[in-house]
TORPA-4810 file (N, C-alpha, C, O; in nm, 3 decimals):
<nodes>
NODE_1_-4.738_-0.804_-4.651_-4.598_-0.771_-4.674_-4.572_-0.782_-4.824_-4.586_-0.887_-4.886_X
NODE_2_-4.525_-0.644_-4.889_-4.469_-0.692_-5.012_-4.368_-0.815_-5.060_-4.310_-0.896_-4.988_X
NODE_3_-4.369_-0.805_-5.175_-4.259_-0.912_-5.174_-4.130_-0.851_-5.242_-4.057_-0.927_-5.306_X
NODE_4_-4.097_-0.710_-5.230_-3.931_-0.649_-5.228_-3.942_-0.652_-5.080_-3.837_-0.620_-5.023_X
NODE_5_-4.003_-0.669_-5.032_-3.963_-0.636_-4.835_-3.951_-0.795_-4.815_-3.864_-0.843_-4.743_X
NODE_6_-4.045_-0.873_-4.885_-4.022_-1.056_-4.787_-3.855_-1.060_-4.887_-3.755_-1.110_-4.835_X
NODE_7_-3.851_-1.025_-4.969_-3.733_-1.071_-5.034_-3.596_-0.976_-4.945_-3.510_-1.036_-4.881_X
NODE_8_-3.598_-0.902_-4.952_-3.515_-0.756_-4.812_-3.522_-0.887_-4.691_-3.415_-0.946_-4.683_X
NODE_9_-3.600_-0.924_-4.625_-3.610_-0.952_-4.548_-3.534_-1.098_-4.532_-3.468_-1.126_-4.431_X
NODE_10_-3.552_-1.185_-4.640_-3.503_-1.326_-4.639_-3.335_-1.332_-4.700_-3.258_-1.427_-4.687_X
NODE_11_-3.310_-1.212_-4.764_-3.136_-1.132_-4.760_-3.105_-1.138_-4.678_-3.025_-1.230_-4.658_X
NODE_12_-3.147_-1.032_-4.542_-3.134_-0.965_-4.460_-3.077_-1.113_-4.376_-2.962_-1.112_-4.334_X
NODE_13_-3.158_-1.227_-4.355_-3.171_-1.308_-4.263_-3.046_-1.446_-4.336_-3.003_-1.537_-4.265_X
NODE_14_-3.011_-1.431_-4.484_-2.949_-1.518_-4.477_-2.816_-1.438_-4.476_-2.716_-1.500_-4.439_X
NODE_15_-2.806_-1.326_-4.507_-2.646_-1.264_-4.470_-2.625_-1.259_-4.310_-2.510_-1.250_-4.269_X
NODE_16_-2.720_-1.265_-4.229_-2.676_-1.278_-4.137_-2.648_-1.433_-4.074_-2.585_-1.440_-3.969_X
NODE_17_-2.689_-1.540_-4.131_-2.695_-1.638_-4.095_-2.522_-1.691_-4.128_-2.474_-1.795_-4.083_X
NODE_18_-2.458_-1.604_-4.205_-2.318_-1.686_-4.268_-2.227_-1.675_-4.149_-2.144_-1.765_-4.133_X
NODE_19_-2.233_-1.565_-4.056_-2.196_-1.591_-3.944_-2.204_-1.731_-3.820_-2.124_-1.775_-3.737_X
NODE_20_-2.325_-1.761_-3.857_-2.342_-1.872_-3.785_-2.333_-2.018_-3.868_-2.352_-2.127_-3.814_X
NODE_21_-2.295_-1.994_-4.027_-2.288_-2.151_-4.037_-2.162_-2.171_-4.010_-2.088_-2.086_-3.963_X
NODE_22_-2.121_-2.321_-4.047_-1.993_-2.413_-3.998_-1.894_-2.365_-4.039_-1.934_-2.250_-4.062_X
NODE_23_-1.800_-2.366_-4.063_-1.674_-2.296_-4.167_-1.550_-2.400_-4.089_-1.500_-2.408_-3.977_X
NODE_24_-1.531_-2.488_-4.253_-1.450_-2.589_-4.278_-1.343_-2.537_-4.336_-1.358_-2.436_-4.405_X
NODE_25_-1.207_-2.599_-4.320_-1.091_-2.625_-4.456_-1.172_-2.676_-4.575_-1.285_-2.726_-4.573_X
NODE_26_-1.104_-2.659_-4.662_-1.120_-2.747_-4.791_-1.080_-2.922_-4.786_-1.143_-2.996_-4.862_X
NODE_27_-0.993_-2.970_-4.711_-0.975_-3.078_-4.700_-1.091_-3.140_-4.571_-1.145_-3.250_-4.569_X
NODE_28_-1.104_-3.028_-4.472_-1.209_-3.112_-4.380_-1.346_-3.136_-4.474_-1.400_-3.246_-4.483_X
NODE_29_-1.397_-3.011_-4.544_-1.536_-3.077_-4.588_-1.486_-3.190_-4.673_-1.548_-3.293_-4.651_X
NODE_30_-1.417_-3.197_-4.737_-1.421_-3.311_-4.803_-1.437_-3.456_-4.765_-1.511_-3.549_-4.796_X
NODE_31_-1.319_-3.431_-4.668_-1.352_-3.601_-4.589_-1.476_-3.568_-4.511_-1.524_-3.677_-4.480_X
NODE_32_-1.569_-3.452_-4.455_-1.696_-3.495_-4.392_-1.814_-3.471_-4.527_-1.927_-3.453_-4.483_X
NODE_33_-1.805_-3.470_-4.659_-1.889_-3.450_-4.753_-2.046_-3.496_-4.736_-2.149_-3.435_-4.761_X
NODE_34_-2.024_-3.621_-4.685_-2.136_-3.695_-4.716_-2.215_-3.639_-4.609_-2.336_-3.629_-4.627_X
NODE_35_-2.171_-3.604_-4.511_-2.250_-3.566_-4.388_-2.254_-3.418_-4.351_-2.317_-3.366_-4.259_X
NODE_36_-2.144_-3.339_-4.475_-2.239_-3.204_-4.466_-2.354_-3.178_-4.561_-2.435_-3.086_-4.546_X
NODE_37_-2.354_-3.309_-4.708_-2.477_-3.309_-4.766_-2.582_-3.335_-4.672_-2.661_-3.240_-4.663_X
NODE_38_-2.605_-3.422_-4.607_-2.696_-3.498_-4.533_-2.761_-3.332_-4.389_-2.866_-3.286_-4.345_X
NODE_39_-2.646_-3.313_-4.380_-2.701_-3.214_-4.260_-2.748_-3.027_-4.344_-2.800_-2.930_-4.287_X
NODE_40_-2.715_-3.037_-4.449_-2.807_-2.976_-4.558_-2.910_-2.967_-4.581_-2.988_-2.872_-4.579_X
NODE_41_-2.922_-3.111_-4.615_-3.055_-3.169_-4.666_-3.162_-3.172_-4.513_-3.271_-3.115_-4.513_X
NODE_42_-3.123_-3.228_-4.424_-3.210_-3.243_-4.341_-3.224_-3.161_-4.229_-3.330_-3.155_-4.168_X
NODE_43_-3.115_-3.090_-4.194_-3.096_-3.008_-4.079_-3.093_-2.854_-4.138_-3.047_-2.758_-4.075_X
NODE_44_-3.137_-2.849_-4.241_-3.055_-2.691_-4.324_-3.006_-2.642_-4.282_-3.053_-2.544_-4.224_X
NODE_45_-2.852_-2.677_-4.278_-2.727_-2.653_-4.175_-2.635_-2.545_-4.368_-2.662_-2.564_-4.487_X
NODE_46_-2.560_-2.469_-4.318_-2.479_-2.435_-4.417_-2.334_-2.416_-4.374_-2.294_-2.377_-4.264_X
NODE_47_-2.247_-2.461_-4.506_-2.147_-2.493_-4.422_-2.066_-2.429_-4.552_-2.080_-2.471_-4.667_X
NODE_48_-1.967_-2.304_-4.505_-1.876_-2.226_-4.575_-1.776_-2.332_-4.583_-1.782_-2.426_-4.504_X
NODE_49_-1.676_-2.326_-4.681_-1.537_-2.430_-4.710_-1.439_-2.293_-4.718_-1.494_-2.204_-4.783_X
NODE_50_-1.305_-2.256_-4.667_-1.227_-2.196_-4.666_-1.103_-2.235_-4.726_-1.040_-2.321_-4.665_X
NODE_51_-1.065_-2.198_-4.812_-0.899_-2.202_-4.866_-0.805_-2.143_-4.828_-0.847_-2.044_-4.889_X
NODE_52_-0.699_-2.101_-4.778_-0.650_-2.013_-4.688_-0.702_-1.907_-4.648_-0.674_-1.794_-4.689_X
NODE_53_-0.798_-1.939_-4.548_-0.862_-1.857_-4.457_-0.976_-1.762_-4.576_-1.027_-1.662_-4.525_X
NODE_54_-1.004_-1.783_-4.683_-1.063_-1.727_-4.762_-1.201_-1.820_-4.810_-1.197_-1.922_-4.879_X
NODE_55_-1.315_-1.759_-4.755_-1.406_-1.856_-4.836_-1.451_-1.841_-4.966_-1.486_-1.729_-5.005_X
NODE_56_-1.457_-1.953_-5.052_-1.424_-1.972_-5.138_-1.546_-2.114_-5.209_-1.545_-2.155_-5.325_X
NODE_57_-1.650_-2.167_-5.081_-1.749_-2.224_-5.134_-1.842_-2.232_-5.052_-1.839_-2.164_-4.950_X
NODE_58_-1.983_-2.347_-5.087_-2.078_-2.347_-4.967_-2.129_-2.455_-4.988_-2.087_-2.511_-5.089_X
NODE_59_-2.197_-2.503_-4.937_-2.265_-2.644_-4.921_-2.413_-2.588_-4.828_-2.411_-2.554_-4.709_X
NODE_60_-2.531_-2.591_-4.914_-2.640_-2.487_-4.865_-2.733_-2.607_-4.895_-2.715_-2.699_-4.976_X
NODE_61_-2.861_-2.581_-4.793_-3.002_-2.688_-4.882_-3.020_-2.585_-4.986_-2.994_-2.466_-5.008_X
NODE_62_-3.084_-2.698_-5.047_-3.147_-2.670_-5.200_-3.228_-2.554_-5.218_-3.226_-2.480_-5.316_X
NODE_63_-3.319_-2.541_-5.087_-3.425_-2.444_-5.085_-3.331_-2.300_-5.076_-3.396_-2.205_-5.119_X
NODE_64_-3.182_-2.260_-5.029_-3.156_-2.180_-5.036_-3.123_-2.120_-5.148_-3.129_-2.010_-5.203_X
NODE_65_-3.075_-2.259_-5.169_-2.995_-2.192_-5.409_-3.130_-2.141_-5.495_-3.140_-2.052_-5.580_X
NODE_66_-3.237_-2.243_-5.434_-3.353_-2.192_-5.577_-3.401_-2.091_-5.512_-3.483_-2.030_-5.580_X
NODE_67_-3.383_-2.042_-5.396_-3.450_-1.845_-5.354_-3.369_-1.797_-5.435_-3.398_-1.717_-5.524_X
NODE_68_-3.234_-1.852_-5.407_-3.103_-1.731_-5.456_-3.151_-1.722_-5.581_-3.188_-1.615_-5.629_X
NODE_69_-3.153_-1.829_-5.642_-3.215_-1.848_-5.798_-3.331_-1.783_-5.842_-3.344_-1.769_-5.964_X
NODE_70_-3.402_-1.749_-5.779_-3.523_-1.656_-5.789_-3.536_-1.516_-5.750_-3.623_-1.434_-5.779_X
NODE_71_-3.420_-1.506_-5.673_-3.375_-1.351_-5.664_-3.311_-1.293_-5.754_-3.320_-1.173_-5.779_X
NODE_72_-3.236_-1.381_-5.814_-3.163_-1.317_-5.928_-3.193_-1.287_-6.023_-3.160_-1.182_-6.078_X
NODE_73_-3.310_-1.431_-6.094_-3.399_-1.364_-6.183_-3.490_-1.247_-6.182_-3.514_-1.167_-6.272_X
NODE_74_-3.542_-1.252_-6.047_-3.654_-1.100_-6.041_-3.570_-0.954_-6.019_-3.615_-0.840_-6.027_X
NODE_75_-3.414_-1.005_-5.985_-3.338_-0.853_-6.019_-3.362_-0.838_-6.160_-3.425_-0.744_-6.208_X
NODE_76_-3.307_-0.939_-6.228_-3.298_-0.922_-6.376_-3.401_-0.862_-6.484_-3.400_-0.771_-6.566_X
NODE_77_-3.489_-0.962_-6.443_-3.575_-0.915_-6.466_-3.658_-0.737_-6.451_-3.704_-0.665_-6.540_X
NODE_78_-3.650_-0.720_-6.343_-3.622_-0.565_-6.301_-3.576_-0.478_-6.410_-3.649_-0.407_-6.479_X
NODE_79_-3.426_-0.494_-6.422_-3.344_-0.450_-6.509_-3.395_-0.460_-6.628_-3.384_-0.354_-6.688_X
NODE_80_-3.444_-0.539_-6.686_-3.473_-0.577_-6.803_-3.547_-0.468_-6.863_-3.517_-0.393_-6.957_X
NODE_81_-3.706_-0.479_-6.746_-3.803_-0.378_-6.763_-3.741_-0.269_-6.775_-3.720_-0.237_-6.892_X
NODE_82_-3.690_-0.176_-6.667_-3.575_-0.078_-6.689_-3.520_-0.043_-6.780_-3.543_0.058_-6.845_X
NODE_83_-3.432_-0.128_-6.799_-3.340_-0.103_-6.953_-3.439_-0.054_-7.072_-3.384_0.040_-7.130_X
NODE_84_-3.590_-0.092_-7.138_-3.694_-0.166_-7.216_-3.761_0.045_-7.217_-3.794_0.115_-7.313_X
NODE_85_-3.756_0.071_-7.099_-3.818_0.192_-7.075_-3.747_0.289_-7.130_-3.810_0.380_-7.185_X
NODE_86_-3.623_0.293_-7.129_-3.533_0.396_-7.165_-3.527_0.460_-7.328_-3.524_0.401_-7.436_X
NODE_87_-3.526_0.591_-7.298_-3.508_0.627_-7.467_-3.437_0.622_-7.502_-3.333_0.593_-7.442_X
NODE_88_-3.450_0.658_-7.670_-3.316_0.655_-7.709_-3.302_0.536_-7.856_-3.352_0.424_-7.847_X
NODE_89_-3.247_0.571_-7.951_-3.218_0.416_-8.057_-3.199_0.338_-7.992_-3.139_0.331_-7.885_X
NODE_90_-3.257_0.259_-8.060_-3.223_0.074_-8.037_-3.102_0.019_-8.115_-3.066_0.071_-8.221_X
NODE_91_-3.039_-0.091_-8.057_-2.938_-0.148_-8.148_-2.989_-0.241_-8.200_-3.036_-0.329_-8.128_X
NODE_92_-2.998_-0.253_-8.376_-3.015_-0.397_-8.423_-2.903_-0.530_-8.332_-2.792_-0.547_-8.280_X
NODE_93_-3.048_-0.603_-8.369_-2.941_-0.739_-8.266_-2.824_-0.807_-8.356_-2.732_-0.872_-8.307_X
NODE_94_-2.849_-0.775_-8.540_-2.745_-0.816_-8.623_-2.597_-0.711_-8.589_-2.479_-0.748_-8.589_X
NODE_95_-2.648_-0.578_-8.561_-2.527_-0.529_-8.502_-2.461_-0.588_-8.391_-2.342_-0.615_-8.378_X
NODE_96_-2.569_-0.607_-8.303_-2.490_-0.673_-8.126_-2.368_-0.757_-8.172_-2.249_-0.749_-8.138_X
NODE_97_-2.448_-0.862_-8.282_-2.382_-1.002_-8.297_-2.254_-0.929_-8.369_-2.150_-0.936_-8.304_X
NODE_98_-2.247_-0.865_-8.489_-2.134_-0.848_-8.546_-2.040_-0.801_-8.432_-1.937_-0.865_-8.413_X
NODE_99_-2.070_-0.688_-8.350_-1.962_-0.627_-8.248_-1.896_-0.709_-8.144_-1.800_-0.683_-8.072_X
NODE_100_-1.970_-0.812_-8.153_-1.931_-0.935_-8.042_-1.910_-1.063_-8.091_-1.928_-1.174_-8.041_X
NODE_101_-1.848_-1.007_-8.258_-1.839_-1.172_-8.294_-1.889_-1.259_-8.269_-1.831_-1.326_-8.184_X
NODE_102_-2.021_-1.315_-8.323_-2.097_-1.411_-8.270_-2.185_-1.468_-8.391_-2.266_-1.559_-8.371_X
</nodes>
């Protein structure tokens, strides 16, 4: 299996999973914090927090943030290459900085 298809595939499986995690108020996770860390950590349970009816956070194991974290870089990365291929002038980076005040 490639790995744009295991990566397709482990998307695929956590967008569908948001359906099935917990979905709290903002005041319930709070008072259950310690024990939606704990059921994170050990149960890799994920648990949406809602603000009026709007979610608005998550409480995920770790192993999910550093995929996410590794998906994002290998988009970027992607892009990067991409961008790198294209013709065309280059911008000096002393220009970038002047146009963006920096």
């Amino acid at each position: 299996m490639g790995a744009g298809i295991a990566f397709e595939s482990k998307l695929y499986k956590m967008y569908n999973s948001y359906d099935m995690s917990i979905k709290l108020t903002s005041s319930a996770a709070r008072a259950q914090f310690a024990d939606l860390v704990n059921r994170a950590q050990y149960a890799g349970e994920r648990t949406i927090v809602h603000r009026r009816k709007k979610p608005v956070a998550a409480v995920v194991p770790i192993e999910d943030l550093k995929w996410l974290e590794r998906l994002e870089d290998e988009i970027d990365l992607a892009e990067a290459r991409k961008a790198m291929k294209e013709k065309g002038k280059s911008i000096p980076w002393s220009q970038v900085k002047k146009e963006l005040n920096l």
